[in-house]
SEZATOR-146883 format. One record per residue (C-alpha): residue in one letter; x, y, z. Coordinates in nm, 3 decimals. Layout:
<lozas>
@resn = A px = X py = Y pz = Z
...
</lozas>
This chain:
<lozas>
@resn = X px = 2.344 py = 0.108 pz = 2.412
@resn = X px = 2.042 py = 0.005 pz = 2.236
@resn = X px = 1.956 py = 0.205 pz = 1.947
@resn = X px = 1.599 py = 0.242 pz = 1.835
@resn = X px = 1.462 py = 0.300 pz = 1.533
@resn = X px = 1.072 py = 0.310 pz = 1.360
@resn = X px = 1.040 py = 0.155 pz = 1.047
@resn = X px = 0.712 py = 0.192 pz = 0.840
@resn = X px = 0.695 py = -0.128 pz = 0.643
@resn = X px = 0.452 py = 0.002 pz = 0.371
@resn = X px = 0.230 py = -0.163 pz = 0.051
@resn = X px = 0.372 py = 0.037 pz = -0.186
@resn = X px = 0.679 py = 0.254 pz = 0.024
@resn = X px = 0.868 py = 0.194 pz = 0.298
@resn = X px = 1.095 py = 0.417 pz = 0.567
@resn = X px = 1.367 py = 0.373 pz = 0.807
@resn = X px = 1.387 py = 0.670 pz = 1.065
@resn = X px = 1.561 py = 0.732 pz = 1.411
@resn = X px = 1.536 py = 1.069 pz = 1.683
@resn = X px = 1.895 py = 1.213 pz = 1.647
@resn = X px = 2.129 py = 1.339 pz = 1.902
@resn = X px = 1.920 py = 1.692 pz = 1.937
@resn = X px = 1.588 py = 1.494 pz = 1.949
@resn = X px = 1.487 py = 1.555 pz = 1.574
@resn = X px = 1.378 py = 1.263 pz = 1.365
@resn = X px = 1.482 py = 1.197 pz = 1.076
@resn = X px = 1.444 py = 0.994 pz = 0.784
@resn = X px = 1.764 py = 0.699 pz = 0.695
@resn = X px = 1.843 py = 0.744 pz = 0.349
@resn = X px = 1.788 py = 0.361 pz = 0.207
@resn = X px = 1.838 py = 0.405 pz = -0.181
@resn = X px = 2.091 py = 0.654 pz = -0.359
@resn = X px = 2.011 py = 0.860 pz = -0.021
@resn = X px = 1.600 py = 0.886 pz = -0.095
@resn = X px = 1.425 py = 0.840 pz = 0.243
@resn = X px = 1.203 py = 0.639 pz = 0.078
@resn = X px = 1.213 py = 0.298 pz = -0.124
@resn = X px = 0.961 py = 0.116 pz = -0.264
@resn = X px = 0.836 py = -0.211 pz = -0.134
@resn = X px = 0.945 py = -0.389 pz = -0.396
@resn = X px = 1.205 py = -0.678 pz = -0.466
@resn = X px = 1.315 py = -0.808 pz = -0.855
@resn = X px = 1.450 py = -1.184 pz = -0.806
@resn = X px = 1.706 py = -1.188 pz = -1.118
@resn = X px = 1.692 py = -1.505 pz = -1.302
@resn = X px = 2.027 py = -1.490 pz = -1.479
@resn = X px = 2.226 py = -1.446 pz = -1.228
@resn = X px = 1.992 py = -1.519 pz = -0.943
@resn = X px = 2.033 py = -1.162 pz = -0.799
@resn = X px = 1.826 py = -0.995 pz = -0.533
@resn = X px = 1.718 py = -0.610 pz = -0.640
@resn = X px = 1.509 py = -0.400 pz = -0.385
@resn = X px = 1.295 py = -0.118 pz = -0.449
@resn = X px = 1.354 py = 0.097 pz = -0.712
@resn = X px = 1.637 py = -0.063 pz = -0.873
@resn = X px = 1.407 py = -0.365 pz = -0.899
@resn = X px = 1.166 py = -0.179 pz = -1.087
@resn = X px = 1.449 py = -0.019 pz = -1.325
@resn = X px = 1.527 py = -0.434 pz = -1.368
@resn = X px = 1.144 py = -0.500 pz = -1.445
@resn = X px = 1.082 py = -0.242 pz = -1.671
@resn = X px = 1.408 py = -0.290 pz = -1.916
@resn = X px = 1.281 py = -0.642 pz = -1.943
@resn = X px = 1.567 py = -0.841 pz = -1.706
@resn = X px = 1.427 py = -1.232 pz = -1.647
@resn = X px = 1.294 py = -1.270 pz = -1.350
@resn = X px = 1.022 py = -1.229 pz = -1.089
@resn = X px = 0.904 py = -0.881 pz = -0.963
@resn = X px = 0.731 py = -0.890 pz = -0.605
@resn = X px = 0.554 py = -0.607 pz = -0.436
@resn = X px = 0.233 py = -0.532 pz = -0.233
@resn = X px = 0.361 py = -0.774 pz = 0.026
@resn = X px = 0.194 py = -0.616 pz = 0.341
@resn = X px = -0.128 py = -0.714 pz = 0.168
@resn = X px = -0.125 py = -1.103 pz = 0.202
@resn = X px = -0.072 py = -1.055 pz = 0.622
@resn = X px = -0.411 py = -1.209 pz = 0.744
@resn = X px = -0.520 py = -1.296 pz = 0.479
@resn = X px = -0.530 py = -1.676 pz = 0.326
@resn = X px = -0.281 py = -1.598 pz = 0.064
@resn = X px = 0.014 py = -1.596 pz = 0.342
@resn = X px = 0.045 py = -1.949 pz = 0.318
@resn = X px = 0.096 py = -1.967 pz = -0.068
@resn = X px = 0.445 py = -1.968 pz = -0.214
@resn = X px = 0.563 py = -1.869 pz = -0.534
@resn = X px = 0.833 py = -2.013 pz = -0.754
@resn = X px = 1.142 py = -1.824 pz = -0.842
@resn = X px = 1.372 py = -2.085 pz = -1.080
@resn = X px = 1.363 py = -2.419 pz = -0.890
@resn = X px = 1.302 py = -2.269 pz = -0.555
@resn = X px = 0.965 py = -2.192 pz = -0.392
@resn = X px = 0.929 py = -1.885 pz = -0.159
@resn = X px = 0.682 py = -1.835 pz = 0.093
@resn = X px = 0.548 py = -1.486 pz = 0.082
@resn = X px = 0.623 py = -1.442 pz = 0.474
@resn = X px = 0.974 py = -1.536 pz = 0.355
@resn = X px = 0.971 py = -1.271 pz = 0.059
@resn = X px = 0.835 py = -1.026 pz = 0.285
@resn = X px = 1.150 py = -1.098 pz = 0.576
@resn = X px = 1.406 py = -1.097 pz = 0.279
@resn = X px = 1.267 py = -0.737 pz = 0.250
@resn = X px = 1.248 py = -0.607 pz = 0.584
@resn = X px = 1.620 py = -0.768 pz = 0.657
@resn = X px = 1.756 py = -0.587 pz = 0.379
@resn = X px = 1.561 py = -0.226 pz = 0.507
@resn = X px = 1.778 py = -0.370 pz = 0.807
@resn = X px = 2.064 py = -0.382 pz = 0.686
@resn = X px = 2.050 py = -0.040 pz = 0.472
@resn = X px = 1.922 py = 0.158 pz = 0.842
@resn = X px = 2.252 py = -0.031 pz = 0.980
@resn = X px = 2.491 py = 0.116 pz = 0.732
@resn = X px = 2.335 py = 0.428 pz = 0.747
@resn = X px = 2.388 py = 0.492 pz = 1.089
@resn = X px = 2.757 py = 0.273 pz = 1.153
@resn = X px = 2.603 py = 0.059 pz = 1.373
@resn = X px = 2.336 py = -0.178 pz = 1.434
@resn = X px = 1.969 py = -0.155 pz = 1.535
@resn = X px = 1.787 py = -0.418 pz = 1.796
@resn = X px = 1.485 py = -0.205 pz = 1.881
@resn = X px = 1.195 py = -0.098 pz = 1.676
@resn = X px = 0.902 py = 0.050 pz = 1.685
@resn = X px = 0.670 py = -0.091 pz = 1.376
@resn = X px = 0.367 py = 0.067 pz = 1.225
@resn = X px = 0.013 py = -0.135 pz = 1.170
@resn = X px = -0.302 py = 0.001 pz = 1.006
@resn = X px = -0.586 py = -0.002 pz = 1.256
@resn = X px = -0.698 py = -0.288 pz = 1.076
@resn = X px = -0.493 py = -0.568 pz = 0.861
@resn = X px = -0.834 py = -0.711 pz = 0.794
@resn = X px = -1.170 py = -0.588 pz = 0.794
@resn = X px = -1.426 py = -0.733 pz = 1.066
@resn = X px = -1.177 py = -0.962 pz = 1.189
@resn = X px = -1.021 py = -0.959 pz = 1.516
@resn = X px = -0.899 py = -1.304 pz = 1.476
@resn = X px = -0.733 py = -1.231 pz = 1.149
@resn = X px = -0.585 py = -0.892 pz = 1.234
@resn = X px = -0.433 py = -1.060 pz = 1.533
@resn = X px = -0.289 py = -1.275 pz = 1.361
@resn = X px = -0.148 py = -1.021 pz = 1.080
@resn = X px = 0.019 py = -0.853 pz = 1.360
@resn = X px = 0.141 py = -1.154 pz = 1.469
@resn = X px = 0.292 py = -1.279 pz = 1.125
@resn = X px = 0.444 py = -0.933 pz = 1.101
@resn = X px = 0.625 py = -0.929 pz = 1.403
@resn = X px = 0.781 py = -1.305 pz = 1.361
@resn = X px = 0.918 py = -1.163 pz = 1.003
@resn = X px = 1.051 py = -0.897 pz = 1.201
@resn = X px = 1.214 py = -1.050 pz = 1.499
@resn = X px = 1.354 py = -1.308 pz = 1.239
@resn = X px = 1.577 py = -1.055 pz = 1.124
@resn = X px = 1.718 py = -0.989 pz = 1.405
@resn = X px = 1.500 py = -0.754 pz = 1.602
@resn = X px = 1.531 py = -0.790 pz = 1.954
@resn = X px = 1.256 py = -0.536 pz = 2.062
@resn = X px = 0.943 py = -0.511 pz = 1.897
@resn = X px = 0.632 py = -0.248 pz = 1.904
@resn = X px = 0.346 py = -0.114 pz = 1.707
@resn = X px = 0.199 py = 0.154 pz = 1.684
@resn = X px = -0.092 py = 0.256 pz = 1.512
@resn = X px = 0.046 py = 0.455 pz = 1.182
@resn = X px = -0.211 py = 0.735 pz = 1.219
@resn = X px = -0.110 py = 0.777 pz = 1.551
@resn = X px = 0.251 py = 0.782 pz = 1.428
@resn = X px = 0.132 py = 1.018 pz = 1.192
@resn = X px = 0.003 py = 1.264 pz = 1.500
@resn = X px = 0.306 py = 1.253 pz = 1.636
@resn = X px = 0.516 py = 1.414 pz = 1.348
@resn = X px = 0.248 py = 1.696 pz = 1.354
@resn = X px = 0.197 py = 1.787 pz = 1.703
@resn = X px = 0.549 py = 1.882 pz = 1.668
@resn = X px = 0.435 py = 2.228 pz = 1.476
@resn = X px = 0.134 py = 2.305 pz = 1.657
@resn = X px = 0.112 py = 2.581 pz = 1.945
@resn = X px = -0.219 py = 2.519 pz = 2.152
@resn = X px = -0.435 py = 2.189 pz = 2.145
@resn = X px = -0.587 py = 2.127 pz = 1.914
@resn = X px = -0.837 py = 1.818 pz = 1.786
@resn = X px = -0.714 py = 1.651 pz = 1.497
@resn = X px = -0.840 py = 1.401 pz = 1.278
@resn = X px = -0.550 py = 1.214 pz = 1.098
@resn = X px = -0.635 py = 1.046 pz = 0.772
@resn = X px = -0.403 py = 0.811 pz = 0.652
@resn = X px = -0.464 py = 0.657 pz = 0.255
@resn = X px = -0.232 py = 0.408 pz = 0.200
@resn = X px = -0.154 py = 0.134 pz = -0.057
@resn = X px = -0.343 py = -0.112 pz = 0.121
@resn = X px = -0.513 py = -0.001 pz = 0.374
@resn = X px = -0.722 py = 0.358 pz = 0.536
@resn = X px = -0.732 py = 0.427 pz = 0.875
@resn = X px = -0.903 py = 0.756 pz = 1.046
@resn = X px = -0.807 py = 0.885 pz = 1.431
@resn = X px = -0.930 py = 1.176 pz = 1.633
@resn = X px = -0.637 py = 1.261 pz = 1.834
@resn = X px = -0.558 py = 1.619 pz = 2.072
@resn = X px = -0.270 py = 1.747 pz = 2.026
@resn = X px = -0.084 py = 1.967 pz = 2.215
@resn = X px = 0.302 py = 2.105 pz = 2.293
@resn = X px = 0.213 py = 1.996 pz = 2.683
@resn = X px = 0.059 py = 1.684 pz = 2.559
@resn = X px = 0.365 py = 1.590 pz = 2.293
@resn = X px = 0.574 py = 1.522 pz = 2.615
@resn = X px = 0.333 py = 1.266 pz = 2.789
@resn = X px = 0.476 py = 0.931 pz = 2.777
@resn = X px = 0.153 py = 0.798 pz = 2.735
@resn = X px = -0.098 py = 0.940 pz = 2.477
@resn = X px = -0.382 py = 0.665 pz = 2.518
@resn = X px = -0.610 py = 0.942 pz = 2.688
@resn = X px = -0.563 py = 1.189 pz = 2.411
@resn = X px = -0.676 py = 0.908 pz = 2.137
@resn = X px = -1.058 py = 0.983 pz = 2.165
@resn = X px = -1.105 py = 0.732 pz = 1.888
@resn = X px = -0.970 py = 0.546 pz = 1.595
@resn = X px = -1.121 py = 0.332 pz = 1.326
@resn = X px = -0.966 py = 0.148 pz = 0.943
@resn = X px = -1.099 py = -0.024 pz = 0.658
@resn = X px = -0.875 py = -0.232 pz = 0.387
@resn = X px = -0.909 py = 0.002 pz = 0.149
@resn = X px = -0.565 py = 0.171 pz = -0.039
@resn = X px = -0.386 py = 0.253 pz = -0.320
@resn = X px = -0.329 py = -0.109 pz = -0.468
@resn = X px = -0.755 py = -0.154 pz = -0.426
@resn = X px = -0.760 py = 0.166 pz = -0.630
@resn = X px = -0.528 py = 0.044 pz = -0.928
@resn = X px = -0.734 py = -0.274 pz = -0.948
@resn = X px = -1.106 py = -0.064 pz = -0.981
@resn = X px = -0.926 py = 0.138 pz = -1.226
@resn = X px = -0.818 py = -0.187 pz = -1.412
@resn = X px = -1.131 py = -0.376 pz = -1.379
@resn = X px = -1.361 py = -0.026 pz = -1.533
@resn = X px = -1.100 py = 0.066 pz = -1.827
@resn = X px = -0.827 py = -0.215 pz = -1.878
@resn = X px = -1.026 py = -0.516 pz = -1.837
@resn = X px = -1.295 py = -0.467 pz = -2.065
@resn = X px = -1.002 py = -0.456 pz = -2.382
@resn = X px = -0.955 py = -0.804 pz = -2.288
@resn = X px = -1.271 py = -0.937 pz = -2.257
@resn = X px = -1.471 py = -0.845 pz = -1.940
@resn = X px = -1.865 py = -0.755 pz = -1.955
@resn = X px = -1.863 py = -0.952 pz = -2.285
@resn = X px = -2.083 py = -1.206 pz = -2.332
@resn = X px = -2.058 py = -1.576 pz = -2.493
@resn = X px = -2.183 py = -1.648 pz = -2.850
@resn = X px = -2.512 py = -1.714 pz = -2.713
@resn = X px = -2.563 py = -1.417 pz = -2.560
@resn = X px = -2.687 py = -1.614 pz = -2.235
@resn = X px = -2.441 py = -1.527 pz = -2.005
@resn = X px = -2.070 py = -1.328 pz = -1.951
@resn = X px = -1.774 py = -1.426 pz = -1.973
@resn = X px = -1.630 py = -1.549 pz = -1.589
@resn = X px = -1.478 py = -1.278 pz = -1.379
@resn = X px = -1.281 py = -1.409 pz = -1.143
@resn = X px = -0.946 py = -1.436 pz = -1.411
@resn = X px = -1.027 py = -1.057 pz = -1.440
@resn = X px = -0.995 py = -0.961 pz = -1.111
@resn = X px = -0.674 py = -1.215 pz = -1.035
@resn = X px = -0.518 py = -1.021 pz = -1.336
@resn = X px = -0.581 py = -0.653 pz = -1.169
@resn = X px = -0.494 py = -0.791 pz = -0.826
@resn = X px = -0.114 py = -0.738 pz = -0.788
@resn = X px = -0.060 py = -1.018 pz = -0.544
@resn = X px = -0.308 py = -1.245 pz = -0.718
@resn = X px = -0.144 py = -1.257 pz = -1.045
@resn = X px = 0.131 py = -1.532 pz = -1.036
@resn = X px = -0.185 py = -1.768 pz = -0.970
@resn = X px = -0.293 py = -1.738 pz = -1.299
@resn = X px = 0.057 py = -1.845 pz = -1.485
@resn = X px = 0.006 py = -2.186 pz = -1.444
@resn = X px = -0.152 py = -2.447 pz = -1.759
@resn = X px = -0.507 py = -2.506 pz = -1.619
@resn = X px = -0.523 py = -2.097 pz = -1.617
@resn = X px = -0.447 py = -2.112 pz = -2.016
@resn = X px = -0.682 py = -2.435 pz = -2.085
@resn = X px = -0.918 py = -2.254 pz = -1.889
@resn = X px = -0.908 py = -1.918 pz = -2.083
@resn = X px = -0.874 py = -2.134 pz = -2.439
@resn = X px = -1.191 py = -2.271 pz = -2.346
@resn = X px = -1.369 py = -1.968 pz = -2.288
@resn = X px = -1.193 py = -1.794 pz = -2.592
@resn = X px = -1.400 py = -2.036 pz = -2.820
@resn = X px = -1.751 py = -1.989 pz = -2.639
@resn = X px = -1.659 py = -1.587 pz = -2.652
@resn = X px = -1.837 py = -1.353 pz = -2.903
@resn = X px = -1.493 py = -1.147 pz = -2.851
@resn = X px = -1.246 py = -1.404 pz = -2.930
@resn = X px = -0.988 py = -1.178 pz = -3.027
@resn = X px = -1.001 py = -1.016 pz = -2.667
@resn = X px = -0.912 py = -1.325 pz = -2.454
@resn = X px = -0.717 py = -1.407 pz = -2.724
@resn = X px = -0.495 py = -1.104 pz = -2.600
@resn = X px = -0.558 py = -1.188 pz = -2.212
@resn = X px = -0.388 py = -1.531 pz = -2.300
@resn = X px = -0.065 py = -1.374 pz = -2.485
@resn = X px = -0.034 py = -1.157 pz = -2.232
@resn = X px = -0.072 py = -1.427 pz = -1.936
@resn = X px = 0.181 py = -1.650 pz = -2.170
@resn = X px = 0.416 py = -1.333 pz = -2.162
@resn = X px = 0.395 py = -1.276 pz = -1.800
@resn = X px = 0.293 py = -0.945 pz = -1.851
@resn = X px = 0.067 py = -0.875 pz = -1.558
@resn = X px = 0.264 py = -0.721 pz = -1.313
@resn = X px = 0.391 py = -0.488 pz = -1.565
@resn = X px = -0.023 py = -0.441 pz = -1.688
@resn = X px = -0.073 py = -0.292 pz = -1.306
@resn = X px = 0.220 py = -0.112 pz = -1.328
@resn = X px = 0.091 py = 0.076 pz = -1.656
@resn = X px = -0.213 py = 0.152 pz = -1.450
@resn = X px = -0.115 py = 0.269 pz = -1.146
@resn = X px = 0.099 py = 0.519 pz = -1.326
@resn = X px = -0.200 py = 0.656 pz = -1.516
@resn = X px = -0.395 py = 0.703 pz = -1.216
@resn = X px = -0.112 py = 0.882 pz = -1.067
@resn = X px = -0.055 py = 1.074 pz = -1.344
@resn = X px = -0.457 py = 1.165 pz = -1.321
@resn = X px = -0.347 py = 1.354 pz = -1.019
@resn = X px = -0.242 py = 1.637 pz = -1.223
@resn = X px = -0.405 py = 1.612 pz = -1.601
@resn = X px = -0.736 py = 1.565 pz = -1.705
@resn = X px = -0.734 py = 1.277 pz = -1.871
@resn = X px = -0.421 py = 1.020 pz = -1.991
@resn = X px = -0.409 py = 0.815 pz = -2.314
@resn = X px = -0.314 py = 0.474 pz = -2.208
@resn = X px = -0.133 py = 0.210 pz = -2.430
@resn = X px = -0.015 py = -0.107 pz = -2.342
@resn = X px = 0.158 py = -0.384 pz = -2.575
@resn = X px = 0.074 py = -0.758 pz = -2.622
@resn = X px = 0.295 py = -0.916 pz = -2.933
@resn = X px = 0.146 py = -0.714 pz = -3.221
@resn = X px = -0.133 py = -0.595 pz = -3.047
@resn = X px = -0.185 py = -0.324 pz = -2.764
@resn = X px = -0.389 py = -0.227 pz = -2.518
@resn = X px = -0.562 py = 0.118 pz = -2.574
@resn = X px = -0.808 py = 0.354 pz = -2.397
@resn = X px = -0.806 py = 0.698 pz = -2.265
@resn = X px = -0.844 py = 0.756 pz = -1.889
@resn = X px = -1.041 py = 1.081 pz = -1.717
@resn = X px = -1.055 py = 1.182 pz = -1.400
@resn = X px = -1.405 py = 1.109 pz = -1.441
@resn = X px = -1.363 py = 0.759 pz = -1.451
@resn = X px = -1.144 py = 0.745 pz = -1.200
@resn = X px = -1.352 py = 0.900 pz = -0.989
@resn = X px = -1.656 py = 0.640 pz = -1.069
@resn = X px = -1.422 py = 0.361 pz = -1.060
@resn = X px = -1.342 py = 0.450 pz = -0.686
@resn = X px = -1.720 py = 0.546 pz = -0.574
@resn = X px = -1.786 py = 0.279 pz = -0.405
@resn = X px = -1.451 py = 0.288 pz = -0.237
@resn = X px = -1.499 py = 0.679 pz = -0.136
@resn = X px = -1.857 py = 0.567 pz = 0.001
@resn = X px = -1.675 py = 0.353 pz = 0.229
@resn = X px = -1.407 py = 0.560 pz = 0.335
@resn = X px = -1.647 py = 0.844 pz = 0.396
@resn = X px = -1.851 py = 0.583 pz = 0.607
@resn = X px = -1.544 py = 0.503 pz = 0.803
@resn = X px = -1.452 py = 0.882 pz = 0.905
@resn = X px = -1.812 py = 0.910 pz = 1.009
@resn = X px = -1.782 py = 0.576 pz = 1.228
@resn = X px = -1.479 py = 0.755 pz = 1.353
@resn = X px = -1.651 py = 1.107 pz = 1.463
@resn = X px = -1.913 py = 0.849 pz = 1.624
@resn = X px = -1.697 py = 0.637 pz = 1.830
@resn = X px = -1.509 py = 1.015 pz = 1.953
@resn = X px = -1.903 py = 1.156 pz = 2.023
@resn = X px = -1.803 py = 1.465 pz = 1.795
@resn = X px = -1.930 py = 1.645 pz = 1.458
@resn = X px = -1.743 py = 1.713 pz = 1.172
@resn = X px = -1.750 py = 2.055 pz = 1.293
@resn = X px = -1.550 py = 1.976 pz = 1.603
@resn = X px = -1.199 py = 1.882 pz = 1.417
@resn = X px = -0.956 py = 2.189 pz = 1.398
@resn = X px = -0.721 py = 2.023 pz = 1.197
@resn = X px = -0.722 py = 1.763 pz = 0.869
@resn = X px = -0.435 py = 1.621 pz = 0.848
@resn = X px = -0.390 py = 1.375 pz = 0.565
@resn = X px = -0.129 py = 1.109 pz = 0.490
@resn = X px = -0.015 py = 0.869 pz = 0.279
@resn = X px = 0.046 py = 0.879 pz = -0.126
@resn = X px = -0.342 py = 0.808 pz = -0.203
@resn = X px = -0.489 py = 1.147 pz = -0.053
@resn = X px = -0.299 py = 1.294 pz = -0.361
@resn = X px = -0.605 py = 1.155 pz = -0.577
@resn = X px = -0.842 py = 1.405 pz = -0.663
@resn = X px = -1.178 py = 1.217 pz = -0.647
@resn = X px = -1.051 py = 1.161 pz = -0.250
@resn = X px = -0.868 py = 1.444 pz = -0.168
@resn = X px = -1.177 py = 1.701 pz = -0.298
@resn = X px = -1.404 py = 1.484 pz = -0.146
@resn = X px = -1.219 py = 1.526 pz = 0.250
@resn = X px = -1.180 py = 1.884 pz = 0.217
@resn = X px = -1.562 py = 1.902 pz = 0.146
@resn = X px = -1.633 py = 1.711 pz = 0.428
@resn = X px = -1.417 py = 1.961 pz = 0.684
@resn = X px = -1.486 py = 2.285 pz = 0.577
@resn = X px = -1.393 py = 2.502 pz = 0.844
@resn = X px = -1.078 py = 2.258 pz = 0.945
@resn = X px = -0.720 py = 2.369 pz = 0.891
@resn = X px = -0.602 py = 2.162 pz = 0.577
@resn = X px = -0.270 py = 2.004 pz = 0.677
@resn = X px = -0.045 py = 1.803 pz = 0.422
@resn = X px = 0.239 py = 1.603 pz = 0.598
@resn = X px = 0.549 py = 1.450 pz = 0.426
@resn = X px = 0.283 py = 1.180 pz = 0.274
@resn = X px = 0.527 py = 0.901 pz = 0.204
@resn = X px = 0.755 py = 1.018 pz = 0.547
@resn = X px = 0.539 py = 1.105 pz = 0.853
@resn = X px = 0.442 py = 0.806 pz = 0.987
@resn = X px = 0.801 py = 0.696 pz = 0.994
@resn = X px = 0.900 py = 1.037 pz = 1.161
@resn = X px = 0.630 py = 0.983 pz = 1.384
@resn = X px = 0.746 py = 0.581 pz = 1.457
@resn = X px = 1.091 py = 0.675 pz = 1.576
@resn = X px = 0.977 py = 0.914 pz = 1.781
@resn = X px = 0.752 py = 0.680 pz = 1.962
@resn = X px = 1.083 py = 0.429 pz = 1.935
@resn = X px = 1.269 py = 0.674 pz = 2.149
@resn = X px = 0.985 py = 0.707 pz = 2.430
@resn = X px = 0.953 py = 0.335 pz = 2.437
@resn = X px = 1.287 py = 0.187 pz = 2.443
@resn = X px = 1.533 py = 0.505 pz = 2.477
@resn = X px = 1.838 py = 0.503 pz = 2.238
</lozas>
């Protein structure tokens, strides 16, 4: 019998989930029995041992040897795919990395269940990439070869919004028009969907998708604007040179908040470069710092610092953040008010989006019965407040936000492929 499953392969989390013998879905529990694992894998360097999601952060953090990998999803499309990183004396193509970690999801789903898995159902964002049919094909395309190496027999996407709708419409009680936000870490995607009990039993739900619509916007963009308005400027940024003519280049600045970009800079012509602007800098002492902490390999564990302050802005006022380099550290306090002008531009776009979204459906805002929001990032405050006042008079509705779209994936698994 085949057995079908939906996996949401996520930047930041990922979930294994299959319909059970009653026609519930349910979550696979993939780490100590948490639903949920990060998307994250520690390559150990003493004993060149594999870690996965959060044990691979616990290996990280107490300062194990070795290379920490995550945000994965985000290199599909783009030019980054092709670059490979070195772990020891081996070099790893991230589309390997990234099947390493889906094989292993895999393999937890499979011992979960006592038995194996051939069919699955994957989710996508509407769009990998942003204005580019060419690339996002081609995402999708990369995506599915990971997966089908690991051996995947049967392979389908569907949109993780849409996945999303699914898990709702199982609580509703008369149609209704939803609009399903979904912030993730890498990506946002917006769908106008009706939902209905009549309608949850239709095999095919194209005619109830009035319209859909995604920009590359998520969680790990939202670390990085954080980075680049309070972390960066400790080290240098917005500084000028001694003669006051110009500032100091940006682009090591934004590599160094950009969690995928960061092994570029450990490499010598990244140091010369930084020693050179170092003695032209009226800050010395600043990219001084950037260069010990580049030296250290420290930048994955920088981002990490952040992204927990920005979470932890989800519920406090403001957060003192301290991060050490040598005998140095790192120190500013974080509001919500800066978090909330770091991601302004980001919110404009978003907000943009949704309204290209009510467009394409030929409805106002005042038309949507139900908000339902997904995925970890509409827990932040500047984006969360911001919906709400957008949809008024709509019925609020928080899912599972790390578990819905997986719910909502093995329940289109079942339609598609049985199991």
């Amino acid at each position: 019998m085949t057995l079908a499953c939906g996996l949401d392969f996520g930047t930041s989390n990922s979930t294994f989930a299959r319909v059970d013998q009653h026609g519930h879905p349910q979550l696979l529990g993939l780490e100590d029995g948490k639903p949920t694992i990060p998307s994250v894998i520690f390559f150990g360097f003493e004993d060149d041992s594999l870690h996965f999601g959060r044990q691979a952060v616990a290996e990280y953090v107490t300062g194990a040897e070795g290379r920490l990998m995550r945000s994965l999803k985000s290199v599909l499309g783009t030019g980054l795919i092709g670059d490979t990183t070195r772990v020891k004396a081996r070099s790893y193509g991230f589309l390997e990395i990234l099947g390493i970690f889906i094989g292993e999801l895999k393999r937890r789903a499979e011992s979960e269940l006592g038995e194996g898995v051939d069919s699955v159902v994957c989710g996508r964002p509407v769009h990998f990439v942003d204005d580019d049919p060419v690339a996002d094909a081609a995402a999708q395309s990369q995506l599915e070869g990971a997966v089908r190496a690991q051996g995947f027999t049967h392979i389908d996407f569907q949109f993780e919004p849409i996945a999303a709708a699914l898990d709702y419409e199982r609580q509703v009680n008369s149609e209704r028009l939803a609009l399903i936000v979904d912030l993730g870490g890498g990506t946002s995607d917006f769908s106008v969907v009706r939902v209905s009990p009549e309608r949850a039993r239709a095999t095919d739900r194209s005619a109830d998708i009035l319209a859909t619509a995604g920009v590359h916007i998520g969680g790990t963009d939202f670390d990085r604007l954080l980075s680049m308005t309070k972390v960066m400027p400790e080290l240098g940024l917005g500084t000028m040179n001694k003669d006051g003519k110009r500032h100091l280049p940006v682009a090591p600045y934004y590599d160094l908040s950009t969690w995928h970009r960061i092994n570029r800079l450990y490499n010598a012509q990244t140091l010369r470069d930084l020693r050179g602007t170092k003695r032209e800098a009226r800050a010395p002492e600043r990219v001084e710092m950037m260069i010990e902490l580049i030296e250290d390999r420290l930048g994955h564990r920088l981002v990490g610092a952040v992204e927990a302050a920005k979470i932890a802005l989800s519920d406090v006022e403001a957060t003192e953040f301290a991060f050490p380099v040598r005998e140095r550290s790192i120190e500013t306090v974080m509001t919500i008010n800066d978090l909330t002008t770091a991601l302004a531009s980001s919110v404009e776009r978003i907000e943009s989006t949704i309204e290209e979204t009510l467009r394409r459906a030929g409805i106002g805002a005042d038309a949507v019965d139900s908000l339902i929001l997904t995925g970890g990032s509409t827990q932040v405050p500047a984006i969360a407040g911001r919906l709400e006042a957008l949809f008024p008079e709509a019925d609020l509705v928080r899912t599972d936000v790390l578990g819905s779209v997986g719910l909502g994936l093995a329940m289109d698994a079942k339609r598609k492929f049985g199991g």
